[in-house]
Each structure stands twice: as structure tokens, then as C-alpha cells.
DRENPA-3360 file (N, C-alpha, C; in nm, 2 decimals, always signed):
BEGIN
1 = XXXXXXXX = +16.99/+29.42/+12.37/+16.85/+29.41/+12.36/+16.80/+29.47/+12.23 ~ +16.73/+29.39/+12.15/+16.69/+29.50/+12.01/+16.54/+29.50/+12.02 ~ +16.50/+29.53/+11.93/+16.34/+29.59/+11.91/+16.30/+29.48/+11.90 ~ +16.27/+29.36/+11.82/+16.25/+29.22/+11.82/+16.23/+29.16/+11.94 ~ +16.36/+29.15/+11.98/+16.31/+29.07/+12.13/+16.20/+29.13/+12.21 ~ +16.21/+29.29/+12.26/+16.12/+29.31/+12.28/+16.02/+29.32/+12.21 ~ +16.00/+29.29/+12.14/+15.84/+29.24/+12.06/+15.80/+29.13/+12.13 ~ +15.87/+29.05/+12.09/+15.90/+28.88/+12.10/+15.84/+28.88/+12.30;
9 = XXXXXXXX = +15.92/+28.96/+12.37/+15.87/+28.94/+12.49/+15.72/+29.01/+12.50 ~ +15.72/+29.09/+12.45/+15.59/+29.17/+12.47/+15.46/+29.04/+12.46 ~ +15.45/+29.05/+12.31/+15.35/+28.89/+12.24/+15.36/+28.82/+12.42 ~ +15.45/+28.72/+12.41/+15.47/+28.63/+12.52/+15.37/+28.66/+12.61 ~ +15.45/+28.78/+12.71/+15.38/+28.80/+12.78/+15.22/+28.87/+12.79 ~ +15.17/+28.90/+12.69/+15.02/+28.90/+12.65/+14.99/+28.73/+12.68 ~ +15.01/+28.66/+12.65/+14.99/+28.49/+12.66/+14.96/+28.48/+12.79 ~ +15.11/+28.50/+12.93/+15.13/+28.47/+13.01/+14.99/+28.56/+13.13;
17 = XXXXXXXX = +14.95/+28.72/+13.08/+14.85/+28.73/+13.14/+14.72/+28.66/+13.08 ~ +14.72/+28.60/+13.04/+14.56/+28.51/+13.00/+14.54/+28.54/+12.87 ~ +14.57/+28.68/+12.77/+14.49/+28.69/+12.64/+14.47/+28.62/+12.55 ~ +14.36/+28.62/+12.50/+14.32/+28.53/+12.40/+14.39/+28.52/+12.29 ~ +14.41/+28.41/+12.22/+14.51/+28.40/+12.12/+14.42/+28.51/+11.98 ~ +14.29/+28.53/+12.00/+14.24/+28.64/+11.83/+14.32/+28.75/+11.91 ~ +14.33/+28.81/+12.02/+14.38/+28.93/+12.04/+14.49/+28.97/+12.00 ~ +14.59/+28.87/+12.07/+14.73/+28.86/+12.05/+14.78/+28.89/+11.87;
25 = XXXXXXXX = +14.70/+28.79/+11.84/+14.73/+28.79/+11.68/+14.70/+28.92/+11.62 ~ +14.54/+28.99/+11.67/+14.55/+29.14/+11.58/+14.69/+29.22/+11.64 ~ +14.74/+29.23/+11.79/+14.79/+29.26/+11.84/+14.91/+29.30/+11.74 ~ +14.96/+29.17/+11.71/+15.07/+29.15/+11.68/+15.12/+29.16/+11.52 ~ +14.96/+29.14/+11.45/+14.97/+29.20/+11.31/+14.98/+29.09/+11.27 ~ +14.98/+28.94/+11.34/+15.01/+28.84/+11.22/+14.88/+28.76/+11.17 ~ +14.90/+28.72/+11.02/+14.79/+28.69/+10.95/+14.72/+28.54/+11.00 ~ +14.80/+28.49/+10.98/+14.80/+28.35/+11.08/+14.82/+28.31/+11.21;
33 = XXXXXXXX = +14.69/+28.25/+11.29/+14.69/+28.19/+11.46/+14.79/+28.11/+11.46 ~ +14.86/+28.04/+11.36/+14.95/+27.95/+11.38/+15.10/+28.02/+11.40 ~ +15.12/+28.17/+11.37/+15.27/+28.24/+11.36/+15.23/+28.31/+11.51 ~ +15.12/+28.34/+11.59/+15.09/+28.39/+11.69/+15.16/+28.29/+11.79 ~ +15.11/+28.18/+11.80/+15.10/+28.05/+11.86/+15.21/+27.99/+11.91 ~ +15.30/+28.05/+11.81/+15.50/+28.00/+11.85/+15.54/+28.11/+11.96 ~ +15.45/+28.19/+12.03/+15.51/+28.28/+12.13/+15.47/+28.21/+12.27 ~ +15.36/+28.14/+12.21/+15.27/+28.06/+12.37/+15.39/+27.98/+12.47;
41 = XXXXXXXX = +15.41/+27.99/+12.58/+15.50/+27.90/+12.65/+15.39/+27.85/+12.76 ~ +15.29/+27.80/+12.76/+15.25/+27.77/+12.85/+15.32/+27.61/+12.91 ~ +15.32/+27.57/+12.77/+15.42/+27.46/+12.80/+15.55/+27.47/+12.89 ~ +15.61/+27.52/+12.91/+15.78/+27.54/+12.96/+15.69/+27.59/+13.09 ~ +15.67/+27.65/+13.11/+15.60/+27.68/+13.28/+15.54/+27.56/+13.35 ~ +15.48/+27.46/+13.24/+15.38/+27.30/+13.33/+15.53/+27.26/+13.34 ~ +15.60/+27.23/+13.23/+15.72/+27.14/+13.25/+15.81/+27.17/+13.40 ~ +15.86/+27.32/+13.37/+15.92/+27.37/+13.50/+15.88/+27.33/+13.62;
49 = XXXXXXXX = +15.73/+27.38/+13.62/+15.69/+27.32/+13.74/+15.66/+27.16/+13.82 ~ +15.67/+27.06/+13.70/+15.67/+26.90/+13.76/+15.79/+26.88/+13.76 ~ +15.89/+26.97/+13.69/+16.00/+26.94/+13.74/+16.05/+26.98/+13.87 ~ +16.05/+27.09/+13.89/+16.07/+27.14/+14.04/+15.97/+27.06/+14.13 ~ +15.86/+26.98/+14.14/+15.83/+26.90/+14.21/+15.85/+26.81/+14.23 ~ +15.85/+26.71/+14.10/+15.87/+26.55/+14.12/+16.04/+26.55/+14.09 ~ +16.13/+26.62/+14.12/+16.30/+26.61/+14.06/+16.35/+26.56/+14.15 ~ +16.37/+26.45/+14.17/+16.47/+26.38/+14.27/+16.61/+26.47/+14.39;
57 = XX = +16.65/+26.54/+14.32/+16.75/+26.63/+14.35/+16.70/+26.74/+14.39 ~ +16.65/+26.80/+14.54/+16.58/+26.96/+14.50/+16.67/+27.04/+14.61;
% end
């Protein structure tokens, strides 16, 4: 585990409770919404989840 990842997880999970992406970003000290924005997984959670629903095999 180094210091990074936990950053890396920290950010994330600021996302995953709801905060706003201007937060995150002062949060996190980056200059650009767009270097904030690569932490967002909301995606992989929708995906996970229609997969665990509609997956042929469960």
C-alpha cells in the first residue's frame, strides 16, 4: 500500500459519497475538472450492476 493509492482511494471515494466534482478537485489540489474526473467510477458500479442482473449465468 503506498501513499498514492491511498490518495487515489481517498478522491474515489469522495465521488462514491455524492461530492461534487468543484469539491473533490480543491480537495485534491488539481488544477483541472478534467484530472479530478479520472477518479469518478460511477461507471463500473452501473456496469457491475446490469451485469449482475441481466448475466445469463448467476
Amino acid at each position: 500500500m503506498s501513499a498514492q493509492r491511498i490518495r487515489q482511494s481517498v478522491i474515489a471515494n469522495l465521488f462514491i459519497q455524492g461530492c461534487d466534482i468543484g469539491v473533490v478537485q480543491q480537495f485534491a489540489g488539481h488544477k483541472y475538472p478534467s484530472s479530478t474526473e479520472r477518479y469518478r467510477q460511477d461507471d463500473v458500479y452501473r456496469l457491475q450492476s446490469a451485469i449482475e442482473l441481466y448475466h445469463p449465468i448467476r
